[in-house]
C-alpha positions as protocol buffer text, in pm:
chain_id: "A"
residue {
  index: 1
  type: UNK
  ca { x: 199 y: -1176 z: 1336 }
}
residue {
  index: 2
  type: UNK
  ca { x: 81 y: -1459 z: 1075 }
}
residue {
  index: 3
  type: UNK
  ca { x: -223 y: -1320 z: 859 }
}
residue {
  index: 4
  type: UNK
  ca { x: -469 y: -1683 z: 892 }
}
residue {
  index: 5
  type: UNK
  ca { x: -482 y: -1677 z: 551 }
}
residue {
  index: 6
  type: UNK
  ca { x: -213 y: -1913 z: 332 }
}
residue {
  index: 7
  type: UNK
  ca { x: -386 y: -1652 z: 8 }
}
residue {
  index: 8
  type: UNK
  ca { x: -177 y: -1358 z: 190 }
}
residue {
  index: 9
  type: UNK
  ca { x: 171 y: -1355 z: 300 }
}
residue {
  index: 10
  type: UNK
  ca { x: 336 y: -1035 z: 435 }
}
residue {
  index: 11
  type: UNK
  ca { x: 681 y: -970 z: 376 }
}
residue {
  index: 12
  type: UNK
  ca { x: 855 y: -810 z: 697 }
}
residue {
  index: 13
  type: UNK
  ca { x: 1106 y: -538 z: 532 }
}
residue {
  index: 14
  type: UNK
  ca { x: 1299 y: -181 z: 685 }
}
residue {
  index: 15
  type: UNK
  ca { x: 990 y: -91 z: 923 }
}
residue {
  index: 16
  type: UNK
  ca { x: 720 y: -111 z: 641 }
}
residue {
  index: 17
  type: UNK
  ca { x: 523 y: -457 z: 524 }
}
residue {
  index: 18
  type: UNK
  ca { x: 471 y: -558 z: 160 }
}
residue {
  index: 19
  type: UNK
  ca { x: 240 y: -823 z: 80 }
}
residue {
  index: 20
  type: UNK
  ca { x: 120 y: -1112 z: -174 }
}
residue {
  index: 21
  type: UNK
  ca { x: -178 y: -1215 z: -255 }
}
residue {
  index: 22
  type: UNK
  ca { x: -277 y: -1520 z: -455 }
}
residue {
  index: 23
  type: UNK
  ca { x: -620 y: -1631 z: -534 }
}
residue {
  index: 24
  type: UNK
  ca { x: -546 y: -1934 z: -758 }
}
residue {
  index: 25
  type: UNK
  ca { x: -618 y: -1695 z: -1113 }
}
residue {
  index: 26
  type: UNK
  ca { x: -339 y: -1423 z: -996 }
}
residue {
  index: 27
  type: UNK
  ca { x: -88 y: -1318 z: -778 }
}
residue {
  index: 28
  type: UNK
  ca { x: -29 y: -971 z: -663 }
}
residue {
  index: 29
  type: UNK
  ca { x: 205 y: -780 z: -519 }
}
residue {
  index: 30
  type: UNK
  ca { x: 71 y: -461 z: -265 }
}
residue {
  index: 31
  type: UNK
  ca { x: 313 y: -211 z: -200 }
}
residue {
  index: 32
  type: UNK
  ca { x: 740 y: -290 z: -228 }
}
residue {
  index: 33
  type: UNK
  ca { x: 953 y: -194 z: 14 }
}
residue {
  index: 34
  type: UNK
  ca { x: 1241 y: 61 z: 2 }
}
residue {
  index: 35
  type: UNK
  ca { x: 1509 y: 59 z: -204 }
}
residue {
  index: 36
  type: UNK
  ca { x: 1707 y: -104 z: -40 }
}
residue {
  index: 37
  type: UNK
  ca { x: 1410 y: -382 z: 37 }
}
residue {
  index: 38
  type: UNK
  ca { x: 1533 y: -613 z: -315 }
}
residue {
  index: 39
  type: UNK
  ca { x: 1680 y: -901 z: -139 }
}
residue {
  index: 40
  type: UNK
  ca { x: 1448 y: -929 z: 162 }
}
residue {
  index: 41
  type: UNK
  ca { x: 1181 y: -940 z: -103 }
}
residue {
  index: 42
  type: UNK
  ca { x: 1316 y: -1190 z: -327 }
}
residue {
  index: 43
  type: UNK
  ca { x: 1410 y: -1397 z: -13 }
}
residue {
  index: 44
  type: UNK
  ca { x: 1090 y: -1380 z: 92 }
}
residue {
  index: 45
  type: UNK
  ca { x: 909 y: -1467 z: -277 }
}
residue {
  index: 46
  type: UNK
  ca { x: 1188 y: -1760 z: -290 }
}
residue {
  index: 47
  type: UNK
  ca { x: 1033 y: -1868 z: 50 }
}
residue {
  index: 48
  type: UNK
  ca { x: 710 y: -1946 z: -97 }
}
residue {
  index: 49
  type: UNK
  ca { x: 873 y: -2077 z: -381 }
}
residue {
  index: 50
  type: UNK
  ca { x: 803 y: -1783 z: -578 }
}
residue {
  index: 51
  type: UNK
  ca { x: 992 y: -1542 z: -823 }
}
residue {
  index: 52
  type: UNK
  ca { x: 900 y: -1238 z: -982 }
}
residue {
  index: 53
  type: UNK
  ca { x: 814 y: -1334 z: -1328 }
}
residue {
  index: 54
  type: UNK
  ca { x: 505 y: -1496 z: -1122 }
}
residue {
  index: 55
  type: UNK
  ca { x: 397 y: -1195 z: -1014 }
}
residue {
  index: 56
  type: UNK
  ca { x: 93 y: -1051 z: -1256 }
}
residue {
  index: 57
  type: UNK
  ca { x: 38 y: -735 z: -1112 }
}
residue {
  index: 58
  type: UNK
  ca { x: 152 y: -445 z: -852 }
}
residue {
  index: 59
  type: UNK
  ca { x: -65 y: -224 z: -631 }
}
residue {
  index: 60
  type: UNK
  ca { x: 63 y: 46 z: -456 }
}
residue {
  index: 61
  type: UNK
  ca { x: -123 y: 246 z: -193 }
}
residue {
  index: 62
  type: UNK
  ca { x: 75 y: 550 z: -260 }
}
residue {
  index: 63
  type: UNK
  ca { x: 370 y: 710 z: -373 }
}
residue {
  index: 64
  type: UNK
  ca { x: 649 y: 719 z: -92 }
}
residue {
  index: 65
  type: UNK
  ca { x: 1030 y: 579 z: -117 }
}
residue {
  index: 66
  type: UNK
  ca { x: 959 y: 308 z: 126 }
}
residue {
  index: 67
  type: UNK
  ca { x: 640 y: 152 z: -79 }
}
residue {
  index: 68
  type: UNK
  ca { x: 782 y: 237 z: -419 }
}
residue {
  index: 69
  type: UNK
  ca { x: 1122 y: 163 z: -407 }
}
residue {
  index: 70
  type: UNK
  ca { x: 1167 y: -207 z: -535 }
}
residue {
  index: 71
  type: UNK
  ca { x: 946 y: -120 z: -789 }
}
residue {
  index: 72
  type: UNK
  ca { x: 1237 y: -78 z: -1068 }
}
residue {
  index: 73
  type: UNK
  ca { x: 1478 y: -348 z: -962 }
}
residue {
  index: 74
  type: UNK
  ca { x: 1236 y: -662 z: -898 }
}
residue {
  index: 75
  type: UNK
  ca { x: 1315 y: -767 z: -1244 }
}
residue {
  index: 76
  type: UNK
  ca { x: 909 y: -803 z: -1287 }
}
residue {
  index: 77
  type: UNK
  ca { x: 803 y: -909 z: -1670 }
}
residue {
  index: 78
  type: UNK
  ca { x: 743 y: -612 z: -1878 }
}
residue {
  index: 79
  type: UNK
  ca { x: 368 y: -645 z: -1950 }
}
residue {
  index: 80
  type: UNK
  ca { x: 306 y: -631 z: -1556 }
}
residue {
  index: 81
  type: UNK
  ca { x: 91 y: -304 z: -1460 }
}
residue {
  index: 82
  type: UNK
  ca { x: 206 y: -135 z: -1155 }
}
residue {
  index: 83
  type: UNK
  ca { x: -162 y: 51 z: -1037 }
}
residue {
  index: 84
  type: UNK
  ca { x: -163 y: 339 z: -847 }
}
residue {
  index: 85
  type: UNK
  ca { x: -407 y: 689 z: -797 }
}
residue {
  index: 86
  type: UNK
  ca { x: -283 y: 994 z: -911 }
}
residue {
  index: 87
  type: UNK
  ca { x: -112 y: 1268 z: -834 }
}
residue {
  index: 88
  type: UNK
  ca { x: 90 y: 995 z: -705 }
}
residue {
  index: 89
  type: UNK
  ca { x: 146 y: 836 z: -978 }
}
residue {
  index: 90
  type: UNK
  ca { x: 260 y: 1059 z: -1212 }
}
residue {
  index: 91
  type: UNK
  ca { x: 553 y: 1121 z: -928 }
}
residue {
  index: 92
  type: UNK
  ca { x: 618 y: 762 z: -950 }
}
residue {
  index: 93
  type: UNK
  ca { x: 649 y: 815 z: -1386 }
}
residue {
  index: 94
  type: UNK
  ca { x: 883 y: 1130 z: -1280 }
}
residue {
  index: 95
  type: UNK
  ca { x: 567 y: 1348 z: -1508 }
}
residue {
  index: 96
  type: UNK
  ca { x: 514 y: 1545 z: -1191 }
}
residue {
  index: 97
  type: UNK
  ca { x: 688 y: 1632 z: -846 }
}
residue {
  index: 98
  type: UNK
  ca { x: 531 y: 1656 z: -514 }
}
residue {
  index: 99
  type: UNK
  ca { x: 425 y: 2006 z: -409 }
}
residue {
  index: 100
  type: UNK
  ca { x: 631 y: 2163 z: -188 }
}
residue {
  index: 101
  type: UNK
  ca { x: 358 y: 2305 z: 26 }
}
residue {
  index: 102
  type: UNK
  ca { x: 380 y: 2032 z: 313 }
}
residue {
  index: 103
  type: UNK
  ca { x: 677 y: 1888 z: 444 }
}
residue {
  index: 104
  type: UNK
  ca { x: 533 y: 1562 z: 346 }
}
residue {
  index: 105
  type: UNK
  ca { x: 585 y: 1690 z: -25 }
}
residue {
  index: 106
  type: UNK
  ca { x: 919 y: 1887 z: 68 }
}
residue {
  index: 107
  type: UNK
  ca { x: 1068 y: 1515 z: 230 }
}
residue {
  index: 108
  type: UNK
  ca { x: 874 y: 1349 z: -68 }
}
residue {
  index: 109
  type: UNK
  ca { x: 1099 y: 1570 z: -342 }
}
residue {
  index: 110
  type: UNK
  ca { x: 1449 y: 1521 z: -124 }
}
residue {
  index: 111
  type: UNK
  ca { x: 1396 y: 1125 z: -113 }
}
residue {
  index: 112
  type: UNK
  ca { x: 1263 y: 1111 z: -477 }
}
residue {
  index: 113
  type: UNK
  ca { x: 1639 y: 1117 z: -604 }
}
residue {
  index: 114
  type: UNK
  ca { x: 1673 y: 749 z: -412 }
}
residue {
  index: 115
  type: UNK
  ca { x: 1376 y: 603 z: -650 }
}
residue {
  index: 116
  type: UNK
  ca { x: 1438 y: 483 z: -960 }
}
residue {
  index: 117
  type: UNK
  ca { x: 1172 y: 479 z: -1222 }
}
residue {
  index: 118
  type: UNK
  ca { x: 1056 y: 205 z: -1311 }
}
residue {
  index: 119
  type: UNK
  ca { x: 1006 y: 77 z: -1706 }
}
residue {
  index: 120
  type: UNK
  ca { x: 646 y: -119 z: -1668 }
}
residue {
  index: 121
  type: UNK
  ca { x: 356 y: 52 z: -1768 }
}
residue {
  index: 122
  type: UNK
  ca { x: 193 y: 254 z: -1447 }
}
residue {
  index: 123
  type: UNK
  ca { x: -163 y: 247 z: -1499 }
}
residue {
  index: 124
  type: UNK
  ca { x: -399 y: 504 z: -1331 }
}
residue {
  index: 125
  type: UNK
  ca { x: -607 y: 404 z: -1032 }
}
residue {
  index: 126
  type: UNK
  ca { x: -962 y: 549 z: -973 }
}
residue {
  index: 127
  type: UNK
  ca { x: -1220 y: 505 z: -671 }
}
residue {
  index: 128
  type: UNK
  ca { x: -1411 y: 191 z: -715 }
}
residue {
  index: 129
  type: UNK
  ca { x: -1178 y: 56 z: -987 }
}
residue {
  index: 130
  type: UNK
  ca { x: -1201 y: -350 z: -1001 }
}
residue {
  index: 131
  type: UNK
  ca { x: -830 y: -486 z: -1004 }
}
residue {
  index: 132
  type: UNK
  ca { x: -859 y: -893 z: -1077 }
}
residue {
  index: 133
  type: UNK
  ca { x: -998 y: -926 z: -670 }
}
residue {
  index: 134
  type: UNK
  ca { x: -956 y: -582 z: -528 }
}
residue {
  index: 135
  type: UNK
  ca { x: -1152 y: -306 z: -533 }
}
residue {
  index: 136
  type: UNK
  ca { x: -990 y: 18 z: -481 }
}
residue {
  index: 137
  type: UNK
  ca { x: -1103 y: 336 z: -229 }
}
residue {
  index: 138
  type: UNK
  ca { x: -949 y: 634 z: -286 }
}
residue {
  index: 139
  type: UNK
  ca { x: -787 y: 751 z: 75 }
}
residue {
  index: 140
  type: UNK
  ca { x: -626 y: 1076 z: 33 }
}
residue {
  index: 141
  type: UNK
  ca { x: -474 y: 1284 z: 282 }
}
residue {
  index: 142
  type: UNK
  ca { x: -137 y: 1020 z: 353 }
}
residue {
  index: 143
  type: UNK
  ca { x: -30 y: 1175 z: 17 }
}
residue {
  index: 144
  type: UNK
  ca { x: -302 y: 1299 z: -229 }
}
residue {
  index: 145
  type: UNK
  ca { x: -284 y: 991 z: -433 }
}
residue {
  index: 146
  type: UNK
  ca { x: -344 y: 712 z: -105 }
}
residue {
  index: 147
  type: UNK
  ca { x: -563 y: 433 z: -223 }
}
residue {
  index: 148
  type: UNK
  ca { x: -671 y: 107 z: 23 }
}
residue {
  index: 149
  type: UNK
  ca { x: -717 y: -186 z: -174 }
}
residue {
  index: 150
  type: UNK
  ca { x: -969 y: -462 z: -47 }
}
residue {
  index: 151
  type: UNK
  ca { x: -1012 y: -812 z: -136 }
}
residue {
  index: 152
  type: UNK
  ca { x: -1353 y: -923 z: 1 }
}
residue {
  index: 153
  type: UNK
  ca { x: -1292 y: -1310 z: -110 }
}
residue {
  index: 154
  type: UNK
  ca { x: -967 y: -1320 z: 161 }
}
residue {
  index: 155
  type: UNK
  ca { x: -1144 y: -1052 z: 386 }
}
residue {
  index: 156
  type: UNK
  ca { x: -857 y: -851 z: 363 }
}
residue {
  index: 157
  type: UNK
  ca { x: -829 y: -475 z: 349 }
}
residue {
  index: 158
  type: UNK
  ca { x: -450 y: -350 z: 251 }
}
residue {
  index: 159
  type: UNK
  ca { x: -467 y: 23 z: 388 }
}
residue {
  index: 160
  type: UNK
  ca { x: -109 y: 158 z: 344 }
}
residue {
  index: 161
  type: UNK
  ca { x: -50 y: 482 z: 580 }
}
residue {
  index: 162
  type: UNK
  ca { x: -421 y: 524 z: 626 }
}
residue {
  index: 163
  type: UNK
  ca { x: -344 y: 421 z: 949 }
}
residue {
  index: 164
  type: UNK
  ca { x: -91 y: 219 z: 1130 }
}
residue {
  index: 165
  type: UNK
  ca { x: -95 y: 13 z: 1428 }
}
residue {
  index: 166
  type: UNK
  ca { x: 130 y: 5 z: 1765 }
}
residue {
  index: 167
  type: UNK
  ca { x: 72 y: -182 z: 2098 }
}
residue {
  index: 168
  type: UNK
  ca { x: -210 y: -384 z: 1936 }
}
residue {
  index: 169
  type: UNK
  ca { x: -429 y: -94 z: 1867 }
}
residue {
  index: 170
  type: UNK
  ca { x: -462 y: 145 z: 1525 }
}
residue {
  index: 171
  type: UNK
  ca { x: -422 y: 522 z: 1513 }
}
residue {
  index: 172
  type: UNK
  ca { x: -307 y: 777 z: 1243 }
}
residue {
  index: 173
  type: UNK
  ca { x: 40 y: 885 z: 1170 }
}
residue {
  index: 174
  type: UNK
  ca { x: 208 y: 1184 z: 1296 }
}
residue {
  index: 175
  type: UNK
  ca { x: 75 y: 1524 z: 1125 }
}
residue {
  index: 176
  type: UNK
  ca { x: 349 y: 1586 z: 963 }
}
residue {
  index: 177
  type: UNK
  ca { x: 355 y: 1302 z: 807 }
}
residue {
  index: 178
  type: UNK
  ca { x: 100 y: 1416 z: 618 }
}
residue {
  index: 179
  type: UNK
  ca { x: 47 y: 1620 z: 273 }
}
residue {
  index: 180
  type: UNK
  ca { x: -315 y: 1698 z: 481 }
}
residue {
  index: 181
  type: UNK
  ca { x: -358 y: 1531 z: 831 }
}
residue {
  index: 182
  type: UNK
  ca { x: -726 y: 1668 z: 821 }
}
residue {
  index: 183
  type: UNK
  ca { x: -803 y: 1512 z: 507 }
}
residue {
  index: 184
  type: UNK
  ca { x: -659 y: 1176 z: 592 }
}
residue {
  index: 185
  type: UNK
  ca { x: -901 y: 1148 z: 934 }
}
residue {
  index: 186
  type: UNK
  ca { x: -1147 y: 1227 z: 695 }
}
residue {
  index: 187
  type: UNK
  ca { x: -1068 y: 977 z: 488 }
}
residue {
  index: 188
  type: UNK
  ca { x: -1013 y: 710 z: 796 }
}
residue {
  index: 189
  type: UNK
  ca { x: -1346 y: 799 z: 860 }
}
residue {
  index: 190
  type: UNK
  ca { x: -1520 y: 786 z: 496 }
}
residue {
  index: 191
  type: UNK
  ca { x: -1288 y: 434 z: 456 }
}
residue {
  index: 192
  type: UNK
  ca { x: -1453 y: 300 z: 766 }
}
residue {
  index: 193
  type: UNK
  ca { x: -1858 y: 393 z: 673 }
}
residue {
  index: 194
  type: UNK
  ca { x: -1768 y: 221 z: 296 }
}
residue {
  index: 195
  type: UNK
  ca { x: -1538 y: -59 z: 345 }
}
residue {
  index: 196
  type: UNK
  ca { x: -1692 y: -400 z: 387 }
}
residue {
  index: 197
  type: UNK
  ca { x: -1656 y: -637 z: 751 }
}
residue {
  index: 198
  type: UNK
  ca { x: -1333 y: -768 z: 639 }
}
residue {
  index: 199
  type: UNK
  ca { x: -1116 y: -984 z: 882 }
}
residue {
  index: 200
  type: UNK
  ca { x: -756 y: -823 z: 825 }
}
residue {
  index: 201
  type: UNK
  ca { x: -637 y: -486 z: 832 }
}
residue {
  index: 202
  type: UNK
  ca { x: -321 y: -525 z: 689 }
}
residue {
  index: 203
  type: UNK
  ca { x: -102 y: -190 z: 762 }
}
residue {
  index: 204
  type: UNK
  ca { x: 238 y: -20 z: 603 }
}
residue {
  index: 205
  type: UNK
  ca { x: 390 y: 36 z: 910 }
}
residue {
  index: 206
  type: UNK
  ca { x: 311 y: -193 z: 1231 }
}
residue {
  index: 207
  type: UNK
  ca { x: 149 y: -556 z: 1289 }
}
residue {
  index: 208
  type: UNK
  ca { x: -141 y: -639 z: 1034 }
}
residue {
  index: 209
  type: UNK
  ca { x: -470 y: -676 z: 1280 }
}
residue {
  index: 210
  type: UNK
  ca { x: -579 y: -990 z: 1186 }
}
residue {
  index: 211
  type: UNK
  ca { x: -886 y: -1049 z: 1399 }
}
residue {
  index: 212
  type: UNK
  ca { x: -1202 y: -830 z: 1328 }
}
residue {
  index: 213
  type: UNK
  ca { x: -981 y: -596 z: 1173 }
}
residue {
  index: 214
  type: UNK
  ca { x: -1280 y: -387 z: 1054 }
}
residue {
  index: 215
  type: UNK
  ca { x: -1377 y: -356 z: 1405 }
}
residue {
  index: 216
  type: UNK
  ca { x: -1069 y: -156 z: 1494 }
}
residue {
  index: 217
  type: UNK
  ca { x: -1102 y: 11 z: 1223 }
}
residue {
  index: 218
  type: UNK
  ca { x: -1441 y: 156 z: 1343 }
}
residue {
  index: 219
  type: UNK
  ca { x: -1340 y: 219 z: 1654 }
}
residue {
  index: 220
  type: UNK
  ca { x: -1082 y: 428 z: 1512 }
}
residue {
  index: 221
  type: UNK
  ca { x: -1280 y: 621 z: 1280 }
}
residue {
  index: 222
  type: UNK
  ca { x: -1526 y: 652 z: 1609 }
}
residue {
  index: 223
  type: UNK
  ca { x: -1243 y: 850 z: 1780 }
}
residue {
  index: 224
  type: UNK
  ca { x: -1152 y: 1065 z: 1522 }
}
């Protein structure tokens, strides 16, 4: 599914989306793939006629191999921040390990060895934070670091594994998918009540919904 916007592009990689976002001041990159993502991404930057010294900076919703795992091998300039909430990124610096008290964190620890660290500066994300166009709501439950990013100006939000959609409709991920599957329908539901009408809900894992996005996003939130 094409997002109606030419400011957004999603890049279709091994069952998650990445995406770019350009607003004529910066472009971004949100989220990037597995490891194993490099040369889907750079085929799909070259695509747009794009590389990756034109990218100015990274968001990532949270720390997990498949969203993280380009990160190091993208061959980004040095000077380009990758943003992201802690505890999550501290795991992505290698400062900290998940906690093994969820299998989330147990699986999260046993995939970490495929995840290189990368060498640009990681700069801490808080709620609210302004990021060139985005502004940042903390999301936690996913992983204790999840953060949506939304860019009002595109009508865009760029939730991660807040939620992810199948058969044209959004829902949560398995439990156990979760550090705290409570806490993350909490947070669907806090996300919902604070995040502006946007068009686009742009998902990790599934087909963006790219037509009164919010709205299924509230009806979502309703359910929970």
């Amino acid at each position: 599914m094409t997002i109606p916007t030419d400011s957004v592009r999603r890049f279709r990689l091994r069952g998650v989306n990445a995406y770019l976002v350009s607003d004529g001041s910066e472009t971004a990159l949100v989220d990037a793939g597995t490891p194993w993502d490099r040369d889907r991404l750079l085929g799909g930057l070259a695509r747009v006629d794009l590389d990756p010294g034109a990218i100015d900076r990274v968001l990532v919703t949270h720390f997990d191999l498949d969203h993280v795992g380009t990160l190091a091998s993208l061959s980004l300039r040095d000077d380009v921040p990758i943003h992201l909430a802690e505890p999550d990124a501290s795991h992505l610096t290698g400062a900290s390990k998940p906690s093994l008290r969820s299998l989330k964190g147990a699986a999260q620890r046993a995939l970490g060895s495929f995840v290189e660290r990368p060498t640009n500066p990681v700069e801490v994300v808080r709620d609210g934070d302004e990021l060139g166009g985005f502004v940042a709501y903390r999301t936690p439950g996913h992983t204790p670091g999840h953060t949506a990013f939304v860019h009002e100006d595109h009508g865009v939000a760029f939730v991660g594994d807040l939620v992810r959609e199948s058969n044209g409709r959004l829902g949560t991920l398995p439990a156990f998918m979760a550090t705290d599957a409570a806490e993350n329908r909490r947070s669907v539901r806090e996300f919902a009540a604070r995040c502006p009408p946007v068009d686009v809900v742009a998902v990790g894992h599934g087909e963006p919904v790219t037509e009164y996005g919010y709205g299924a996003l509230k009806r979502l939130a309703d359910r929970l």
